[in-house]
Every structure is written in structure tokens, then in C-alpha cells.
C-alpha positions in Angstrom: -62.9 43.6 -119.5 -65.6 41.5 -118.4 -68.5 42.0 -116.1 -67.0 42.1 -112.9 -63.1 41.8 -113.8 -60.8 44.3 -115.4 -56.9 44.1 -116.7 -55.2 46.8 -117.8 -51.9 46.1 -119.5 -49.8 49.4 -119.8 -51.5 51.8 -117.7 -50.3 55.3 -117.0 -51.0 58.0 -114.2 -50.0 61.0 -114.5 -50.7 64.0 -111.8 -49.6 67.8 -111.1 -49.3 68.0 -107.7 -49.2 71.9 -106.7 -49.2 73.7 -103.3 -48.6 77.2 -103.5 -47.4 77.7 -99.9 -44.4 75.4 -100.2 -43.3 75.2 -104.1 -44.1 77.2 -107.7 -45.4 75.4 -110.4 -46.7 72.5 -110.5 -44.8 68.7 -109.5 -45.2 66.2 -112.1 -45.4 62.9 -111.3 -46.4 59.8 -113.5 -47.2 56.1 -112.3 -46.9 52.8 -114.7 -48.3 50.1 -113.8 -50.5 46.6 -115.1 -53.5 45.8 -113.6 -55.8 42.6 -113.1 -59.3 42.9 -110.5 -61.8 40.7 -109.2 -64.8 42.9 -108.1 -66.5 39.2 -107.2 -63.5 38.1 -105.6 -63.0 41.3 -104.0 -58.5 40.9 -105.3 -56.7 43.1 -107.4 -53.3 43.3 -108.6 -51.2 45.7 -109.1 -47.8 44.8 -111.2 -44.8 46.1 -112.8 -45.3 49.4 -111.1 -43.1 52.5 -111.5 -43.4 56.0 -110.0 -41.2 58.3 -111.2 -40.8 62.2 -109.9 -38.5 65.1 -110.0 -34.8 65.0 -108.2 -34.5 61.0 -109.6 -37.4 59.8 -107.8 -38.2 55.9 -109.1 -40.2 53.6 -107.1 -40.8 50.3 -108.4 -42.7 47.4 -107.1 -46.3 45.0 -106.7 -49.1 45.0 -104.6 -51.6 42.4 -104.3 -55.0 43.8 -102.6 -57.7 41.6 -100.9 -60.9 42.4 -99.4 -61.3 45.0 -101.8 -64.6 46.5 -101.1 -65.3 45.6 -97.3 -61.8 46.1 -95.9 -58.8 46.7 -98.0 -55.3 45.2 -96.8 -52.2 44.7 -99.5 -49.3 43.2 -99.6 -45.9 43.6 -102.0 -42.8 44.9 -102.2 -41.0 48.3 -102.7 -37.8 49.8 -103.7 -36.9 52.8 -104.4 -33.9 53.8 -106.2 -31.2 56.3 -104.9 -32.4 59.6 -105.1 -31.5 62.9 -103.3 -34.0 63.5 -100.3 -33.6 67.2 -99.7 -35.7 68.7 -102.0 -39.0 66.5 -101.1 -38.3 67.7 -97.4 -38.4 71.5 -98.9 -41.4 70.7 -100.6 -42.9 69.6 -97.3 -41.8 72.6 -95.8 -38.5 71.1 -93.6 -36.0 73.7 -93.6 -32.8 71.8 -93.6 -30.0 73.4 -91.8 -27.7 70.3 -91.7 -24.2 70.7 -91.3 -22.9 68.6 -94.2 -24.5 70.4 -97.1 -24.7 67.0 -99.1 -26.7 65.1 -95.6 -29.6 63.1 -97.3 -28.5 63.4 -101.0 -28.0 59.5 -101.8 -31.4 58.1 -100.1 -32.3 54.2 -101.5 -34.6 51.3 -100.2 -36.0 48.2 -100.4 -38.6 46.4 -98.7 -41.9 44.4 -98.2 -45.1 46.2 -97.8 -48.2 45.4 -96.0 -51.0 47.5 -94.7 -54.5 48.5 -94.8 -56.8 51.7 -95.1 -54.9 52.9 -91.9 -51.9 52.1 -91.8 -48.8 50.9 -93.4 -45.5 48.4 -92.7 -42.5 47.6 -94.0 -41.7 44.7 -92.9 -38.2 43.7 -93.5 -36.6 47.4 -94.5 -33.2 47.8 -95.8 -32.5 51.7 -95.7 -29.2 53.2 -97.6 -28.9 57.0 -96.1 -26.1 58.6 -97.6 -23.0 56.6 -96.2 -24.9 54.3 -93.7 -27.1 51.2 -94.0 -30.1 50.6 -91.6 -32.1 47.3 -91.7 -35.3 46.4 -89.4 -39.0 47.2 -89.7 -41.1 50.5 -89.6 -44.7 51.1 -89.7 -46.5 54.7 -89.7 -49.9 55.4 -89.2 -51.4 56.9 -92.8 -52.8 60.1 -91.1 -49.7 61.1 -89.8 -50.3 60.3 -86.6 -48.0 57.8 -85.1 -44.7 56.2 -86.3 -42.9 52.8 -84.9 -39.5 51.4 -85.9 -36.9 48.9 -84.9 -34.1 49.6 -86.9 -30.2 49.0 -86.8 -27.6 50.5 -88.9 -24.0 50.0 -90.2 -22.5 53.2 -89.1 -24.0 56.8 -88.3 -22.0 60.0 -88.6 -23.9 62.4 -86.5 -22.3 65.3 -87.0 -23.3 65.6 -90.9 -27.3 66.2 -89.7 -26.6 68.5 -86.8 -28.3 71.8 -86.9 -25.1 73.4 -88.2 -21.7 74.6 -86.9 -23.0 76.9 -84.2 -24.9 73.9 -82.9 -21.7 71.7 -83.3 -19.8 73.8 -81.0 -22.1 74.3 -78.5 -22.7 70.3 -78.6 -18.7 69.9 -78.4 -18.8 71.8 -74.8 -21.2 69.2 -73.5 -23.6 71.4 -74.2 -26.0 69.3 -77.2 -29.3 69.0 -75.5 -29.4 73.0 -74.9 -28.5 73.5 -78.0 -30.9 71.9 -79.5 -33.5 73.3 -77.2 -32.2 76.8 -78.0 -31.2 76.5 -81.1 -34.7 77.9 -84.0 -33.3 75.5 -87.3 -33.8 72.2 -85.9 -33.1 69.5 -88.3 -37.0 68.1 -87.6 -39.8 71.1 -86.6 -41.7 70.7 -83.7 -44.4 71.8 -85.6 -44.4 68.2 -87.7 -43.8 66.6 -84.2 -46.3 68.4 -82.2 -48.9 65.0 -83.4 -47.1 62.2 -83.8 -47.3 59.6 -81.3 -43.1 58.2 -81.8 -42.1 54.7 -80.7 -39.1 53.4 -81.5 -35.9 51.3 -81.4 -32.5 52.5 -83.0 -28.7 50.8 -82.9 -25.7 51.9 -85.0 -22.5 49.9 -85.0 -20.4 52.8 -85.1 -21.8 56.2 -84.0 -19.0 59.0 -85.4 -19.3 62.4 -83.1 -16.5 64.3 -82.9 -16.7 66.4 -80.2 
């Protein structure tokens, strides 16, 4: 380490995450990474990193930071290896009521990263969810605040994220949009939606609803 510069090799992170409210105990989670900063030259990188988690979560990836103490922007790459979603929505408090019990078990993706202290992009995102691929761009604001995307995918088979079969066969009467207003298991709470500003794009290929 020198006077204004620091490199770490084999750095680890490793953190308990707890909230009483939605899980017991406490989430471990553990980051590897290497290291090289500039204070002077206001850079760092960040290399060779690996977050890992319960229910398979692995991320790997870089970041390169610049600007570092007036205004912070990055860019890198991400990709996260197939891992089962559900859980981490629990943990957030989503109650999933999906139809197809296994919706959002085989989540994967890749992409660039770019962003700042406010928000973040993926640039070029390819998104595996369960049996359908969706490729585009996405950016979300880090306070939770807004979300844009412009995605398109492969295939989508809606009726494996529906509310659940009472939904379904309201929805198969013509009847989906008051079921979905009536119906109190929603797949997304309004509660989560209530302050997000939501812009976006979506296309599917082949959109399976069997009504």
C-alpha cells in the first residue's frame, strides 16, 4: 500500500444480514473480490468478484469506478448464475401465490453494468427466467423509486405466474383484469408498487395463455 494507492489481492466480505419481520436468523452472505485504488487519481478497481448467498446465489463480475471522491460512476459486467428466485422474494416479503409451484426457480443473467450514486443500468441484459429468455436493457433508480426497461423475450408462458387457479378460471371467462383487481394474493403487492414510477417496453415471441 502506498500513500495514496491501495491493492488488495484476496479480499473477503463477509455479512449477516438479519430482519426479523421477514426471516429468522441471520442471511450469510460473503463477497471475494481483488482490489487496486487511486485516491489521486480518484479510479478504483474492483476484480475477480464473487458474491455468494443462500438458495445458490453466485454473482460474479468487475467494476471499474471513476471519479471516486467527487462523483462516483462504474462500469463492468455482471452475471449471475442460475439460482432459484423464490426465496429472496419471501425474504422481501412477496408472497408468491403463482400457479406453477416451480415459477421463478431457474433465474440466470448476464450483463454490462453502468451507473452512479443514483442509479444503475444494464445495458445489454440477457435474462433466463425459468423456460424463457429475455434480452434488452433495464435501469432502476437505487432508492427504489423508478424502474425502466426495453426488453424482449423468446417465449412467455403466462399462465405459470398467475395468481393461482381461482384466478385462472376467472381469467378463462374473459374475466382477467377483475380478477386481478379482486383477487388479495397478487403475484406483485401494491404495497411495493405504490412508489415506483414504471416505464417500460416488453415483447414475447410466443405468449402461451390457455384460456
Amino acid at each position: 500500500m502506498g500513500e495514496q494507492q491501495l491493492t488488495i489481492e484476496e479480499g473477503v466480505l463477509e455479512a449477516g444480514l438479519r430482519n426479523s419481520d421477514n426471516w429468522q436468523g441471520s442471511l450469510a452472505l460473503a463477497l471475494a473480490f481483488g482490489l487496486e485504488s487511486d485516491w489521486q487519481a480518484q479510479t478504483a478497481q474492483l476484480k475477480d468478484m464473487q458474491l455468494t448467498g443462500p438458495d445458490g446465489l453466485r454473482v460474479n463480475g468487475h467494476l471499474n469506478v471513476e471519479q471516486l471522491r467527487d462523483a462516483p460512476h462504474y462500469r463492468g459486467q455482471l452475471t449471475a448464475a442460475p439460482f432459484t428466485l423464490r426465496p429472496w422474494l419471501a425474504r422481501a416479503g412477496v408472497t408468491l401465490t403463482t400457479a406453477g409451484e416451480a415459477a421463478l426457480s431457474d433465474v440466470a443473467m448476464t450483463s454490462p453494468i453502468e451507473g452512479n450514486a443514483e442509479q444503475l443500468s444494464l445495458t445489454s441484459l440477457s435474462l433466463v427466467v425459468d423456460d424463457s429468455t429475455f434480452t434488452g436493457e433495464l435501469t432502476a433508480a437505487l432508492d427504489g423509486s423508478r424502474l425502466d426497461f426495453d426488453l424482449a423475450g423468446d417465449q412467455l408462458d403466462l399462465d405459470r405466474y398467475l395468481p393461482g387457479e381461482a384466478t385462472a378460471k376467472q381469467a378463462s371467462r374473459g374475466l382477467l383484469r377483475k380478477a386481478f383487481a379482486q383477487e388479495n394474493n397478487t403475484l406483485v403487492p401494491q404495497s411495493l408498487l405504490s412508489g415506483l414510477a414504471l416505464e417500460g417496453d416488453l415483447s414475447v415471441g410466443t405468449l402461451i395463455f390457455r384460456a
